[in-house]
Structure formats: C-alpha cells, structure tokens
N, C-alpha and C positions, 0 to 999 in steps of 0.2 A: 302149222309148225308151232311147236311149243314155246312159250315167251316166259325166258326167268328173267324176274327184277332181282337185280344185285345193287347191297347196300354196304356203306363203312360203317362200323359198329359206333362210329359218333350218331347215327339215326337213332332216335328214341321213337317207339310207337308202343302199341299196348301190345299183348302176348299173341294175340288170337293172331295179328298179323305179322310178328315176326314170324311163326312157324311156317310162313309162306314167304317168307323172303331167303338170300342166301347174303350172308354176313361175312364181309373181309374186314379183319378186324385191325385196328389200330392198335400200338402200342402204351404203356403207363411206367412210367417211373417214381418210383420214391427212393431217393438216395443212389444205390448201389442195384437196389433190387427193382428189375423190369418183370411187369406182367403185359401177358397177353390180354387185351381188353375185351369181357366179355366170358375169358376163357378158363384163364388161370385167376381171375380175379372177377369176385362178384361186383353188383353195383352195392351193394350194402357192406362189403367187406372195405370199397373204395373208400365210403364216408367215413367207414371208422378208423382208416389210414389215415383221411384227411385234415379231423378233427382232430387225431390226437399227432401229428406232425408238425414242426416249426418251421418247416419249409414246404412250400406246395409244389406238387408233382408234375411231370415232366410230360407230355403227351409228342409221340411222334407219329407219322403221317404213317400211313398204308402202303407197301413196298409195290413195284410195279411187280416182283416175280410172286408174291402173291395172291396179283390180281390176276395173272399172267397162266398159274396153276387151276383157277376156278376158270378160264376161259377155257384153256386145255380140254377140260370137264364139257364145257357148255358144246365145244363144239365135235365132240368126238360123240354128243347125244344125238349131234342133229340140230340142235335148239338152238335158238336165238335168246339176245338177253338186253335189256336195256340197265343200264350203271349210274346210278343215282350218288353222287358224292358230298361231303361237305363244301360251301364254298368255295371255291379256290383261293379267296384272299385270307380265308383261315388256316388253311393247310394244303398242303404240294400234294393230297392223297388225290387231286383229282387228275394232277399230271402225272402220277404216277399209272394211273388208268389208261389212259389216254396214251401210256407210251406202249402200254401190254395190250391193248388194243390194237396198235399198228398191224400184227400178223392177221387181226380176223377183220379185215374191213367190210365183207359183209353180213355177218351176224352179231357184233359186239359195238351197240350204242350206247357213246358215255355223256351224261349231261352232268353240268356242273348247276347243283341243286340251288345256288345262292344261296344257303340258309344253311340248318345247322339244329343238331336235338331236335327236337318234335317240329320245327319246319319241313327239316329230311324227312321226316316220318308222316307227316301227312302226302307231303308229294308221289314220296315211297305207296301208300295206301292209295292212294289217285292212280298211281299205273298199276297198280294189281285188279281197281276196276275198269281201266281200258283193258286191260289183257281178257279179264271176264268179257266185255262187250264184245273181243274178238280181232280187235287191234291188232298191227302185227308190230312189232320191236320198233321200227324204223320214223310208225308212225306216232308209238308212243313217245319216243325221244322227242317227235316237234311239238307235240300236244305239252308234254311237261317245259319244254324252253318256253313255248307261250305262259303255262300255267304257274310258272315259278314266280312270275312278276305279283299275281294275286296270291301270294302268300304273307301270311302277316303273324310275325311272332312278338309278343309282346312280353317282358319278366319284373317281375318284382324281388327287388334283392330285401332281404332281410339285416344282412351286415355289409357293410364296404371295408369287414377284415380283409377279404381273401383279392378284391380289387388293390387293395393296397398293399399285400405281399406281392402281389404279383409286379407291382411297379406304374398300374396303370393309374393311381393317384396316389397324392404323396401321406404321407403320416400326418403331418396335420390336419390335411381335409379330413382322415379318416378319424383320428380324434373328436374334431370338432363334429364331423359328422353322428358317432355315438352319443356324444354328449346331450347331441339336440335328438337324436332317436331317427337320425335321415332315411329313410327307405327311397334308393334312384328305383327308376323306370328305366330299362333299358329296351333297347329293339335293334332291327337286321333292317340294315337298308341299304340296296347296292351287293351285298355279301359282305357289308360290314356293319360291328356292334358302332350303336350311337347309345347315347345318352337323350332321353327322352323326356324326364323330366325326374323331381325330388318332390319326397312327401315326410311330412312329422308325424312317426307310427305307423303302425300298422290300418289302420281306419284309412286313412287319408292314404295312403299307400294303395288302400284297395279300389278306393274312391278313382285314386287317380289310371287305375289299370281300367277301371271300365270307361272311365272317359277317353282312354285313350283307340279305347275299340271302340267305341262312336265315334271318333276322329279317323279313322281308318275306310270308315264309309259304310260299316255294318259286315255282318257273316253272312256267305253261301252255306244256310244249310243245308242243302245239296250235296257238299262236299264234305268229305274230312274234315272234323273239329278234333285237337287234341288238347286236353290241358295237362301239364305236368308240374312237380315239385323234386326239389333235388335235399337232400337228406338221407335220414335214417328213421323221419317219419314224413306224413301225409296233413299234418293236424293244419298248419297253415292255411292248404291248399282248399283242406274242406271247409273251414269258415272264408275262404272267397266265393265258392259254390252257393253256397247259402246267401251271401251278400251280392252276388250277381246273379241270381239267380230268373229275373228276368229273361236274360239270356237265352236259357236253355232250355228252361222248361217250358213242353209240350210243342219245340222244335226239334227236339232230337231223341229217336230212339230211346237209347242211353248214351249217357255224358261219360266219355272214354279219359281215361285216365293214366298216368306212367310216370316213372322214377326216373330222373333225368342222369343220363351217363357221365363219365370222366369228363370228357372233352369242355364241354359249358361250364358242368358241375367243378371244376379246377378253378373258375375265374369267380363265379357267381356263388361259391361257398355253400353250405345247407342253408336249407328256409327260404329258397330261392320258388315265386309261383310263375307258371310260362302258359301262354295263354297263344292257343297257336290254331289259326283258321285259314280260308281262304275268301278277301274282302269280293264284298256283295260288287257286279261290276254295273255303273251306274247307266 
C-alpha cells in the first residue's frame, strides 16, 4: 500500500523533496490582507513584506477541514499517510490533524514533529526514506516519535529587531543589543525556542553556531542534514559553509540547502542561519 508523508507548510526542506511531499498550508497575515502560505504568497515576496512592514505578521495554524479534505484524498486512494506537523507548543496545527484524523483511524498517522522549519523537514526527508525501504505508515509514525528526539536545530540571528517587535525581549535589550552587534544562538528543545547563547558579530556568532553542534554530540551523516537562511538573500549562509566547513566536507554528498518560511522567519527576521541535523547517538 502506498505511503504519503503529509506536511504543514511551516516544514522547510530543499525542492527535490518537497515535490514528494503533500503540503497543508498555513495561514499569513499582514494587516488586513491574509495569504495562503506557500500559495498566494511566495517566500521571497514574504521578506519583502516583512522588511518593508512596521508591524510583523500574523501566522495561523492549519485548519482541521483542511487536513480533513487531503485525508478525504488519501483514503478514497487506498493509501495510507503519515502527518508530520510543527510542534504542538508552537502551534494548534497538530491538534487540528489529529481531530481530522479521528474518521480514518486506520490509515492516517499524525506525529507531532517537536521541531519546526528545517527540523520538520529533515524528519519529513527521513520518512520518505522509510517509505523507500518499504515501511508501512503506522511503522513510520513510531520510527519518527523515536527519531524526533535526535533532531537538533540550531540558528543564528543576525538582528534581535524582529524578537523585539514581536514582544519576546524588550526595547532596550534590543538597543543595547545593536549597539554592541549581539548575534543570540537560538535552538528547539522540548518543542520549544531557547536561547542558547550570545555572540559580538558575525565571526563569533559563527564561532559560536559550530560549537554549539560539538556540544550537541556531533552529526549522523547517515541522515538528513539541512542548512537554511531566511531572507531575500543566501550571502550570510554561505560564508558559514566556508567557515564550517569541516563539517561537511567529504561527509555528504552535497550540502542541501533552503529558504526558511514565514512561520520562523516572522520571529527570527532576514539574516537569520539554521543549521539542522540529526545528533550522532553515542
């Protein structure tokens, strides 16, 4: 029986694999006017809302008769499906699954992804190769609740504007923070954003992103690696590549790369670098 991974459009992965995914998409707001995430609005046309906006935009969760209509779909194929969502402490899109679910209890498994942008999206790429191994839906849902814990997302903000419109620190940190050039380290732990550490600049910023994936216990390169940036450019992202380059090279194929969506990209502002694996397990 055939196995769809369905995903909420807050998953960031690279191209090759979303045209193998199936995307329920969340919602965006700027002011009065909502788009469909994904649909009616690009990720490039997002940022250049973002930037030129004085207020930052609105993200709502994934409606259950959404998910409800692509089940419809899955199971009038035949098919089975496993449902990869953003955390649940981020957003209610995974209760909203889980209630459109109720009618297909045995072909529609929903895991609640703990994570978020390129976490979702590596997890997301990890069940499309159980599905290739031959996995059936029910067994990929327990593989990724095991496998969620070994995900490890790590970002580098460039500004603490967009943390500080949003309310999650006050105007003076943020001040004082530009003034001194603060670059935080954020991460996912639990299914929630921490604070991980602070750095002066960009150098030390970058510094402190690779020591923080030595602290994580090192990468399975076996699995999904994704790195992303959120903008309207890439430039950041590739002088991290180059500056960690240890990392990757002559462990991976090719080093996969992606533009981080609304959902992150709303908190974490452009210039933002995300650096997202699955840790080595000792």
């Amino acid at each position: 029986m055939k196995v769809r991974i369905i995903v909420d459009s807050s998953a960031d992965v690279s191209e090759h694999v979303r045209q193998r995914l199936t995307v329920v998409p969340l919602t965006v707001r700027f002011g009065d006017h909502e788009y469909i995430d994904g649909m009616t609005i690009t990720r490039q046309e997002f940022y250049e809302k973002l930037i030129e906006s004085d207020e930052l935009p609105s993200t709502s969760q994934a409606t259950p008769d959404s998910f409800s209509k692509v089940f419809a779909e899955v199971a009038a194929k035949g098919e089975c499906a496993v449902v990869l969502t953003i955390s649940s402490k981020l957003s209610g899109t995974y209760q909203s699954a889980m209630i459109a679910a109720e009618d297909y209890p045995d072909c529609i498994f929903v895991v609640d992804g703990k994570s978020a942008a390129t976490g979702s999206g590596i997890l997301a790429e990890r069940a499309l190769q159980l599905a290739d191994d031959g996995m059936d839906a029910k067994e990929i849902a327990e593989h990724l609740t095991e496998e969620r814990e070994n995900v490890c997302l790590i970002a580098l903000l460039d500004t603490l504007e967009y943390l500080k419109r949003g309310g999650r620190i006050s105007k003076a940190v943020a001040f004082a923070g530009g003034i001194l050039s603060i670059k935080p380290v954020i991460g996912l732990k639990e299914g929630e954003v921490v604070m991980l550490g602070k750095a002066r600049g960009s150098k030390q910023g970058n510094n402190l992103l690779i020591k923080e994936i030595e602290e994580a216990g090192g990468v399975d390169y076996d699995k999904p690696v994704l790195l992303g940036y959120s903008g309207l450019s890439d430039i950041l992202l590739q002088k991290y590549i180059v500056d960690s380059a240890a990392f990757w090279e002559g462990k991976l194929a090719a080093l996969q790369t992606t533009q981080i969506g609304s959902v992150i990209g709303t908190h974490a502002g452009p210039g933002a670098i995300v650096a997202t694996f699955f840790k080595r397990k000792n």
